[in-house]
C-alpha positions, 0 to 999 in steps of 0.5 A: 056322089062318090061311088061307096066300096064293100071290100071283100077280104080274102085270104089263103083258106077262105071257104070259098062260098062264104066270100062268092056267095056274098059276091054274087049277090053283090056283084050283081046288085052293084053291075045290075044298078050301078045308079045306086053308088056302090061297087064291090071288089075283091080285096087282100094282103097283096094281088097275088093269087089266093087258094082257097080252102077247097082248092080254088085260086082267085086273084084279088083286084085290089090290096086292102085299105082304109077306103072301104064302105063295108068289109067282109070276112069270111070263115074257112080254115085260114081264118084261124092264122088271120085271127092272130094276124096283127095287121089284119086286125088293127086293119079291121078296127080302122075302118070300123072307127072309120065309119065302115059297117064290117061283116063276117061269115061263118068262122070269119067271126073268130076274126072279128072276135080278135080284133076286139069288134064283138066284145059285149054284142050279139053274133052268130057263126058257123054252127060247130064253131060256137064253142071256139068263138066263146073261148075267143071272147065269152062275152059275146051274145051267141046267138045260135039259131040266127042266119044272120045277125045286124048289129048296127056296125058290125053284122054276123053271118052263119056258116057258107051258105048263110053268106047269101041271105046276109048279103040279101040282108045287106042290098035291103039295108044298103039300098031297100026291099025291092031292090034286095027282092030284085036281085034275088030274082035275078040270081034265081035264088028261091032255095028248095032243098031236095032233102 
């Protein structure tokens, strides 16, 4: 059976959490069972060094294509060039006519809004940035009080840290509840805010 891809997208000033986030829950998923078909890679325009919005640099291993599984989006302040970024965007709606579930979080929303994919269908992002993604496309169902929301094709996360619950989301759907509780143990994430 063929190993299946989720490719994550970035670019420069991407928030750094909303694609390591998802990255550690996948990553560790993917190299942890690796009997279950799926890798995940690190994907953008080129394989140069990306910075992104807080300063780190990250290298991306592969050039984006068509031969992905699941894509992912993330926010940041970049997200705002790439959402009028033509090749990003008819990118995007190739591998979602392709078969590929994408996804976004935070402010990666306002991507997904450009390219067409919420038009008319439930979505959340990050909490300030409902307003600008109502002005992008005001037919979308805002769903304000959602960590994260699974439309079928296309699934919606909430801003940075909301990343790490839609990934969990993810393996469940991908993969199963056990396997997602699994990988929540092993990253050790049982979040207990101090404040």
């Amino acid at each position: 059976m063929a190993e299946k891809t989720i490719g994550i997208y970035l670019f420069e000033g991407f928030e750094e959490l909303d694609a390591l986030g998802p990255w550690e829950v996948l990553a560790s998923w993917t190299q942890q069972y690796p009997d279950d078909g799926w890798r995940v890679r690190l994907v953008a325009d080129t394989t140069s060094p990306v910075q992104a919005a807080k300063g780190a640099v990250i290298v991306p291993q592969e050039i984006r294509s068509g031969d992905v599984d699941v894509v992912i989006v993330p926010g940041g302040d970049g997200a705002r060039a790439v959402m009028h970024d033509p090749k990003v965007l008819d990118w995007l709606r190739h591998v979602k006519e392709s078969g590929a579930v994408v996804v976004s979080v935070c402010t990666g929303a306002l991507v997904l809004a450009s390219a067409g994919l919420l038009r008319n269908r439930p979505a959340t992002t990050y909490f300030a940035a409902f307003d600008e993604l109502r002005a992008v496309d005001n037919s979308i169902d805002l769903r304000t009080d959602e960590r994260w929301v699974d439309d079928g094709d296309i699934v919606t996360g909430a801003g940075i840290s909301a990343g790490i619950d839609m990934a969990l989301h993810l393996v469940d759907r991908l993969v199963g509840t056990e396997r997602a509780r699994e990988v929540r143990r092993h990253i050790q994430y049982d979040p207990e805010p101090p404040v």
